[in-house]
C-alpha positions as CSV (number, residue, x, y, z in Angstrom):
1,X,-11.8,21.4,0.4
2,X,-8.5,21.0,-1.6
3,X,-6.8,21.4,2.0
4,X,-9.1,18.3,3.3
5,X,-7.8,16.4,0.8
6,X,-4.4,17.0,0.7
7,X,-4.6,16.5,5.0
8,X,-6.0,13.0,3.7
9,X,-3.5,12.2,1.5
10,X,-0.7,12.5,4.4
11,X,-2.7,11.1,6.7
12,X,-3.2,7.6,4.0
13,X,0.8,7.2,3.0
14,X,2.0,7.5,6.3
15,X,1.7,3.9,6.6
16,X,2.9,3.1,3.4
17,X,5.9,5.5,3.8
18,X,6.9,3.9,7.1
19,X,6.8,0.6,5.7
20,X,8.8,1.0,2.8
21,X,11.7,2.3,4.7
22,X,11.3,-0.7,7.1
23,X,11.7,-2.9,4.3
24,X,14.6,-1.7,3.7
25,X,16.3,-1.3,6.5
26,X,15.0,-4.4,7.9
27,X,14.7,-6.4,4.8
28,X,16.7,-9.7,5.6
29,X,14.3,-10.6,8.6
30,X,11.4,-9.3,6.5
31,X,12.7,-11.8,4.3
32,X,12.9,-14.2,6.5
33,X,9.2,-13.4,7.8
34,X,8.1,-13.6,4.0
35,X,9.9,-16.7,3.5
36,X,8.4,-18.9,6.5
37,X,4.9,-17.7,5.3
38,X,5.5,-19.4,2.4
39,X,6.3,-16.5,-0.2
40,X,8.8,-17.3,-3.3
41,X,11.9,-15.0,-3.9
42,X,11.1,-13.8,-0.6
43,X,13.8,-10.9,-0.5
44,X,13.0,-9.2,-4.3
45,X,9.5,-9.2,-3.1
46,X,10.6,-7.4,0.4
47,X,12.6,-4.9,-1.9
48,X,10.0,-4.9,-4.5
49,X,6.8,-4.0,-2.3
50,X,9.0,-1.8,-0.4
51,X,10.0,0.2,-3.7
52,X,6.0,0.2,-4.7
53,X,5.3,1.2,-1.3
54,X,7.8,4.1,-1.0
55,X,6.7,5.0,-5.6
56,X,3.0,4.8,-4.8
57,X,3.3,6.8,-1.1
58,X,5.1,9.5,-2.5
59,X,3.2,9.9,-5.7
60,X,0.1,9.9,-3.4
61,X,1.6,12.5,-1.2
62,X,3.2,15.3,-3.8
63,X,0.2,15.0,-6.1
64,X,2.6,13.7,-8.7
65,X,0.5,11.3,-11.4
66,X,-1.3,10.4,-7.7
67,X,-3.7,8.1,-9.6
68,X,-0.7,5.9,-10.7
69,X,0.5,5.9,-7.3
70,X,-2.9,5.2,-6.0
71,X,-3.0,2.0,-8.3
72,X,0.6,1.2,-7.2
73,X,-0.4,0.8,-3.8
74,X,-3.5,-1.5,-4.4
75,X,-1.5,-3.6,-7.0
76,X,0.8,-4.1,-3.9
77,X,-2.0,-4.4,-1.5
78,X,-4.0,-7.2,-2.9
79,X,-1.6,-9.8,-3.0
80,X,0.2,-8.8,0.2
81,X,-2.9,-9.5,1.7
82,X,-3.5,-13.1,0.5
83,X,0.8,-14.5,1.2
84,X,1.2,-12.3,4.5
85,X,-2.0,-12.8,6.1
86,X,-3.3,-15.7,5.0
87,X,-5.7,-16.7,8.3
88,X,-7.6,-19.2,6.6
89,X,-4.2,-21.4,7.1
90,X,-3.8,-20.7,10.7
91,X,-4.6,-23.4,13.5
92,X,-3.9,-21.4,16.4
93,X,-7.1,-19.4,17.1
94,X,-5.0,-16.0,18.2
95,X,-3.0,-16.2,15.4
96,X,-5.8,-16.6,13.0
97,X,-7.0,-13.3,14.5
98,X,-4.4,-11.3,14.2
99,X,-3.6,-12.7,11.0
100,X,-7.2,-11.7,9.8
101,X,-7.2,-7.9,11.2
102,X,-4.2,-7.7,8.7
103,X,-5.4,-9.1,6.5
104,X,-8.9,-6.6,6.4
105,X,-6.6,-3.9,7.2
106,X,-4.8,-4.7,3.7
107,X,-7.9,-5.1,1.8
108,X,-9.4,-1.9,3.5
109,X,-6.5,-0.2,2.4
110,X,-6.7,-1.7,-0.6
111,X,-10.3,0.0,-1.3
112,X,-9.2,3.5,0.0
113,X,-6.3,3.3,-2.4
114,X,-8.8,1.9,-5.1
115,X,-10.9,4.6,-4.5
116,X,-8.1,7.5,-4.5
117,X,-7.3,5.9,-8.1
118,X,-11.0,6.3,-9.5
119,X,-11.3,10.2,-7.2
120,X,-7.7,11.3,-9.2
121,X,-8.6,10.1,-12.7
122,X,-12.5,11.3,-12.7
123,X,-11.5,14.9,-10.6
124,X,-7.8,15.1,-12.3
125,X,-6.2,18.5,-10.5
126,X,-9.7,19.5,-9.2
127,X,-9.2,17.2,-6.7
128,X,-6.7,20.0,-5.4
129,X,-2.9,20.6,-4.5
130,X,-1.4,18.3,-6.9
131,X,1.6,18.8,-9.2
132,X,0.9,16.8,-12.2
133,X,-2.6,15.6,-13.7
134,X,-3.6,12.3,-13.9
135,X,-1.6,9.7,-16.0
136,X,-4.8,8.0,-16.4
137,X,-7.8,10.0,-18.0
């Protein structure tokens, strides 16, 4: 099972991984992305999510206090969710959609990464193939 797990555990921060080195190798037109959806200090919050998103993947990954890095990502998540993909705002009805499959796609991430925190702090290294224990207990 602890295999299963681990095979999970890629397979979930591959996203976030990605991501984070897009926002930094791409952060000025993230920024600019960020800014025109209406988002305050729009390039500390491009290098900011990208640093939770890179923190919270890897911790994930290598097992290493994976229930912080779990929360790290859903901390992240949640409001990403409401500034990026804010559909409810949008007028044009493709827009709108795309803009709400992010948006679930944030919030359904959210929940897995929700439920990786609760999994890591009631299993601790029973869950399997992790370096540290949980920070959280």
């Amino acid at each position: 099972m602890d295999i299963i797990v681990f095979v999970g555990r890629i397979l979930f921060v591959l996203l976030f991984l990605s991501s984070a080195l897009g926002h930094f190798t791409n952060a000025d037109s993230m920024a600019g992305y960020a800014r025109s959806k209406g988002v305050p200090a729009a390039k500390a919050g491009v290098i900011v999510s990208g640093i939770l998103f890179g923190l919270g993947g890897l911790s994930v990954l290598f097992g290493i206090w994976p229930d912080l890095g779990a929360l790290l990502l859903f901390l992240t998540l949640l409001p990403t969710a409401i500034m990026m993909h804010a559909f409810w705002k949008e007028r044009d009805l493709q827009n709108r959609q795309v803009e709400q499959i992010q948006f679930l796609k944030d919030l359904s991430l959210a929940g897995a990464a929700l439920a990786l925190f609760g999994l890591f702090v009631h299993y601790g290294d029973d869950l399997g193939l992790t370096m540290t224990d949980p920070l959280f207990s």
